[in-house]
C-alpha positions in Angstrom: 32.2 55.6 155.0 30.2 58.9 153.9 32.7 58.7 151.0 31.4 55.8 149.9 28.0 56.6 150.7 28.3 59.7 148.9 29.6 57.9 145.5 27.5 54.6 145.1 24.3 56.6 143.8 26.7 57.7 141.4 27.4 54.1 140.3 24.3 52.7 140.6 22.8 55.3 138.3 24.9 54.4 135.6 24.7 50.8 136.0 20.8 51.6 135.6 21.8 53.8 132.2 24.6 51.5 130.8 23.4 48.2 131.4 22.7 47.6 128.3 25.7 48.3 126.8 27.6 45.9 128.9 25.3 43.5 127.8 26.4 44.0 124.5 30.2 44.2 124.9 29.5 40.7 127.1 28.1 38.9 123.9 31.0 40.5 121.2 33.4 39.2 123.9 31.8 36.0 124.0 31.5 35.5 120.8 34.7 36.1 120.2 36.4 33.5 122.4 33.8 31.1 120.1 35.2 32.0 117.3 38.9 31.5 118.4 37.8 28.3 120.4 36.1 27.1 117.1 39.1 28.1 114.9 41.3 26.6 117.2 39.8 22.9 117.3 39.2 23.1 113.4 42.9 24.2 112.7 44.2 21.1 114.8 42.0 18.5 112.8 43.5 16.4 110.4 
């Protein structure tokens, strides 16, 4: 348990410094499966 204790500062520091920067690899990611949902449902139209 001090273990754990012990490493979540750790973590939550960089969560506090990175946040940002998961933000951003959330929206590329998320804009990508747009793009492939959008190719997708034009590809299959007649």
């Amino acid at each position: 348990m001090h273990t754990i204790e012990n490493v979540y500062p750790f973590f939550r520091l960089m969560f506090d410094l990175n946040w940002d920067r998961l933000l951003y690899v959330a929206a590329i990611v998320m804009a990508l499966l747009f793009g492939t949902f959008l190719g997708t449902v034009l590809i299959s139209l007649p």
